[in-house]
C-alpha positions as CSV (number, residue, x, y, z in Angstrom):
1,X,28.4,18.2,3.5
2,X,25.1,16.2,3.1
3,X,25.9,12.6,2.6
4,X,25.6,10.7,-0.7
5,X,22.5,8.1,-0.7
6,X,24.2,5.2,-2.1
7,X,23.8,1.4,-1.4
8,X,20.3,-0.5,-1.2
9,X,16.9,0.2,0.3
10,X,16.0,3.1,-1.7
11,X,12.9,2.2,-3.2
12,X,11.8,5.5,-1.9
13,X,13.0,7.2,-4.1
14,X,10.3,6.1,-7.2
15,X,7.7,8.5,-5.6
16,X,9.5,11.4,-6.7
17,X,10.1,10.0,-10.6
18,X,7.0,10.7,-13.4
19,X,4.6,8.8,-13.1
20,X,5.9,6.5,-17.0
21,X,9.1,6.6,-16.0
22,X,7.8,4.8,-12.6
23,X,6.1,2.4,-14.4
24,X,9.0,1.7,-16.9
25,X,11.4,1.3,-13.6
26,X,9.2,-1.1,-11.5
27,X,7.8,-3.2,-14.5
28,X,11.7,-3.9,-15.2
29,X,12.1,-4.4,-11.2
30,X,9.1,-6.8,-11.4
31,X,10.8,-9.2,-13.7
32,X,13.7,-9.3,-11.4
33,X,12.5,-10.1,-8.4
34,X,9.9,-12.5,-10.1
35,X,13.3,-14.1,-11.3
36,X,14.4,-13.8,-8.0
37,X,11.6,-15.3,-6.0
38,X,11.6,-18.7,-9.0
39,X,15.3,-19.1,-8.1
40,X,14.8,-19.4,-4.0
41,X,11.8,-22.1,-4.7
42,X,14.0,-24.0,-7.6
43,X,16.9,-24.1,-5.0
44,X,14.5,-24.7,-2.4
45,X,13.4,-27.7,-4.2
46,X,16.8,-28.8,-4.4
47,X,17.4,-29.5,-0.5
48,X,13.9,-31.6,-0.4
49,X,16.4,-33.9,1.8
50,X,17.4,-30.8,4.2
51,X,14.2,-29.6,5.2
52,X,15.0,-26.2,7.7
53,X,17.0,-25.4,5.0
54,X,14.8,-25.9,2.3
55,X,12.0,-24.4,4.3
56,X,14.1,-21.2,4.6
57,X,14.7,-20.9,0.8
58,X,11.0,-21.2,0.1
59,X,10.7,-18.2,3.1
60,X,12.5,-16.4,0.8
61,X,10.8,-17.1,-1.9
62,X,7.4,-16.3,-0.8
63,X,8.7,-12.6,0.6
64,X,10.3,-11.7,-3.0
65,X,7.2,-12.4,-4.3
66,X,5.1,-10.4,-2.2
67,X,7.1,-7.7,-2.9
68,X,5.5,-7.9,-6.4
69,X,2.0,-7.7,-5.1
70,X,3.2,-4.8,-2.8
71,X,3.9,-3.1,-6.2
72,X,1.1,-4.1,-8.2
73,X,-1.5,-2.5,-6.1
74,X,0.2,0.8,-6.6
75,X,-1.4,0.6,-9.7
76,X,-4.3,-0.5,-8.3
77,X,-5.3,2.6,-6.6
78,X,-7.7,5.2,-8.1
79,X,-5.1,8.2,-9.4
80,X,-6.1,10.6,-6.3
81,X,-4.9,8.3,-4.2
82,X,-2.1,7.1,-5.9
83,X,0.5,9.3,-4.2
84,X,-0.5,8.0,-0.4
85,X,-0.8,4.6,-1.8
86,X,2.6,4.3,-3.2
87,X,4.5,6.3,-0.1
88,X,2.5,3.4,2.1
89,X,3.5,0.6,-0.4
90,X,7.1,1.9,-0.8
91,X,7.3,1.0,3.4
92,X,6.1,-2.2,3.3
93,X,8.2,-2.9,0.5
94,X,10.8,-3.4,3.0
95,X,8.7,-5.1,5.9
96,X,9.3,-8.4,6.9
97,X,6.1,-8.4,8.8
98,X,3.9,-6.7,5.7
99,X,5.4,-9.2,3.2
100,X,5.1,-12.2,5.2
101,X,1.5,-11.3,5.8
102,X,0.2,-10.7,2.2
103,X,1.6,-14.1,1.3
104,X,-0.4,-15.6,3.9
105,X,-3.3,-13.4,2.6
106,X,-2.8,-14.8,-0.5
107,X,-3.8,-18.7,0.9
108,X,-7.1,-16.9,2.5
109,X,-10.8,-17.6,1.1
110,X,-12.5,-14.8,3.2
111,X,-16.5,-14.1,1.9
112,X,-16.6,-10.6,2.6
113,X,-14.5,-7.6,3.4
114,X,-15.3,-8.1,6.9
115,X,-13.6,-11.4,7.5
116,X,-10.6,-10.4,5.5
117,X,-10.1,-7.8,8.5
118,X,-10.7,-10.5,11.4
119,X,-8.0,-12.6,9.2
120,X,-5.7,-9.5,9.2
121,X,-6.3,-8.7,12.9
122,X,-5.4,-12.5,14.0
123,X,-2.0,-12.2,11.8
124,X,-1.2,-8.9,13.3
125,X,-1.5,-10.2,17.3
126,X,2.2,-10.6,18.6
127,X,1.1,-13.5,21.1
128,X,-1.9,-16.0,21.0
129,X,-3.5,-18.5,23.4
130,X,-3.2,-22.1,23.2
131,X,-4.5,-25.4,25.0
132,X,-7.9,-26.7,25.5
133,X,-9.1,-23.7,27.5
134,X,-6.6,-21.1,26.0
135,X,-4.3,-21.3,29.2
136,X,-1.3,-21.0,27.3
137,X,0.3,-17.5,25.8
138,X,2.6,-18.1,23.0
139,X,4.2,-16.0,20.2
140,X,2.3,-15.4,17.3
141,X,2.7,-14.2,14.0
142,X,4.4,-15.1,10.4
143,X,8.1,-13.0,11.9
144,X,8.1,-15.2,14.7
145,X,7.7,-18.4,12.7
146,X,10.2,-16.8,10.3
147,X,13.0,-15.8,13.0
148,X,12.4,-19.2,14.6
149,X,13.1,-21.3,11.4
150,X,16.4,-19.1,10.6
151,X,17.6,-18.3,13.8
152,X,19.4,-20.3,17.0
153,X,18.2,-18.1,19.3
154,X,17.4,-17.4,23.4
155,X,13.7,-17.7,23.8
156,X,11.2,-17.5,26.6
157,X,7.6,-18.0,27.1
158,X,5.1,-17.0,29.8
159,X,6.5,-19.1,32.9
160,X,9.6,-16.8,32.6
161,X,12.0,-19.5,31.8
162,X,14.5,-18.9,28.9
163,X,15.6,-21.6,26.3
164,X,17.5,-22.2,23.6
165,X,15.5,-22.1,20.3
166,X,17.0,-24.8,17.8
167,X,16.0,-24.3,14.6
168,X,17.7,-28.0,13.8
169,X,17.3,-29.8,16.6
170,X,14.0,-32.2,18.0
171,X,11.2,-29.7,18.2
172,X,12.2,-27.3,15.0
173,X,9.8,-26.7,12.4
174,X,8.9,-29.1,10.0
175,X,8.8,-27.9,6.3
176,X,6.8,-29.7,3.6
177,X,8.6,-30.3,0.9
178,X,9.5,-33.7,1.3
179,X,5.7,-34.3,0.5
180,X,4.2,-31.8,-1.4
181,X,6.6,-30.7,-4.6
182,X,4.6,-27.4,-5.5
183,X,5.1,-23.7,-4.6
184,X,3.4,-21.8,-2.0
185,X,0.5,-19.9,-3.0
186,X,2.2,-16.5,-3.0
187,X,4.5,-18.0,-5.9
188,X,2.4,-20.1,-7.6
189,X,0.2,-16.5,-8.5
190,X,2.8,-14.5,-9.6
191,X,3.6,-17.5,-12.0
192,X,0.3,-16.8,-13.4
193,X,0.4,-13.4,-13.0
194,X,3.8,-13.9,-15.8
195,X,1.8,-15.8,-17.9
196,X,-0.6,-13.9,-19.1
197,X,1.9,-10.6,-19.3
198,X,0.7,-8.7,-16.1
199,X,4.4,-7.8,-14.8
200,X,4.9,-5.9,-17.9
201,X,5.2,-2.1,-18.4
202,X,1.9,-2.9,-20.9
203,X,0.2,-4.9,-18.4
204,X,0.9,-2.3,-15.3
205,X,-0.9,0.6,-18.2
206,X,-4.3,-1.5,-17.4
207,X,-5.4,-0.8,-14.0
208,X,-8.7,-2.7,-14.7
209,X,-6.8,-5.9,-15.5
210,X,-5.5,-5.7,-11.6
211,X,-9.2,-5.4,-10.2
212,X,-9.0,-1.5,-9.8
213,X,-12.4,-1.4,-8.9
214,X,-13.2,-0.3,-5.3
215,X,-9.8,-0.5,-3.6
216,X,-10.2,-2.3,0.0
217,X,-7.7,-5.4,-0.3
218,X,-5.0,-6.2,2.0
219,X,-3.2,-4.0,3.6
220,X,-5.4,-0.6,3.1
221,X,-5.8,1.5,6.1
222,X,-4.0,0.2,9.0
223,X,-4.2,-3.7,8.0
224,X,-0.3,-3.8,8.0
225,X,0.0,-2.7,11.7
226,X,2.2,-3.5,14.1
227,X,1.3,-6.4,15.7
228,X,-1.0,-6.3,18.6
229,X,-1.4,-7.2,22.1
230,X,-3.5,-10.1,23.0
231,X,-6.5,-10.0,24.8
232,X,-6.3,-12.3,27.6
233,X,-8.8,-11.5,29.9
């Protein structure tokens, strides 16, 4: 007996519904996770006093609302593509590492198409070097600062040596909400992006209001890789 597909995770699914009733179905899901992603920053806001766990609500916040960029640029892509595009899309949906990276896109002021990728390839690099002559290897990469803010956790680094990571203790990241009372980037677009009626089913029917046009943003062809090596020759 084949099994039933029942419980969450099955965004998959929305490639095989008509193309209007995909529309209709994300434009509604696109109001709920924008209400979603407002509700981590107003709780985040909140716990201005607790700052690990105010900068883990704001985490939250900024992946719920890449997930409505992820779904945007389905729409984005030129119709003959739009079948790869939302099978790709529908993955990354799902991806800590993809989310996490087009909010930091999002922050970005690259001048050409070019730099974007350099950007991308930086993000993507599991370890990078540190110290005045790059002596040091550390962990790199938004999941790493993610799983270190949530997480107590054994850690090591390149001299072998294990530790404990202590997302509370002396050393933990420091958020900055104690100083600066405004949303990330990520969330302070899709605010906009409400505004002016984009994360409706009318606004999804206007591909050219999304920047259509030649379609090389983030996360086309390879950009949401799995992080890479570094090179430490």
């Amino acid at each position: 007996m084949k099994s039933l597909r029942i419980g969450l995770k099955q965004a998959d699914r929305l490639a095989s519904m008509p193309t209007d009733d995909r529309r209709a179905f994300i434009s509604e899901g696109l109001t709920i996770i924008y209400t979603s992603a407002i509700s981590f920053w107003e709780g985040a806001r909140l716990l201005s006093s607790r700052t690990r766990e105010a900068d883990v609500l704001e985490e939250y916040a900024t992946e719920e609302a890449a997930k409505i960029l992820i779904l945007l640029d389905v729409f984005r892509a030129p119709p003959a593509r739009h079948g790869d595009v939302l099978r790709q899309q529908l993955k990354r949906f799902y991806s800590h590492h993809d989310r996490l990276i087009y909010a930091e896109a999002v922050k970005w002021k690259p001048m050409h198409r070019a730099q974007l990728q350099e950007y991308l390839d930086h993000t993507r690099r599991s370890h990078t070097l540190d110290g005045p002559a790059g002596e040091f290897i550390l962990p790199n990469g938004p999941v790493f600062e993610r799983e270190r803010k949530l997480y107590a956790d054994v850690i090591a680094y390149e001299d072998k040596a294990i530790h404990w990571n202590d997302p509370v203790g002396p050393g933990a990241a420091m958020g900055t909400l104690p100083f600066f009372d405004h949303p990330p980037a990520i969330v302070s677009l899709i605010i906009s992006m409400s505004r002016i009626g984009l994360l409706t089913v009318e606004g999804l029917g206007h591909r050219g209001n999304m920047g259509q046009g030649r379609f090389h943003g983030y996360g086309w062809r390879g950009a949401c890789a799995r992080p890479q090596p570094p090179n430490v020759d």
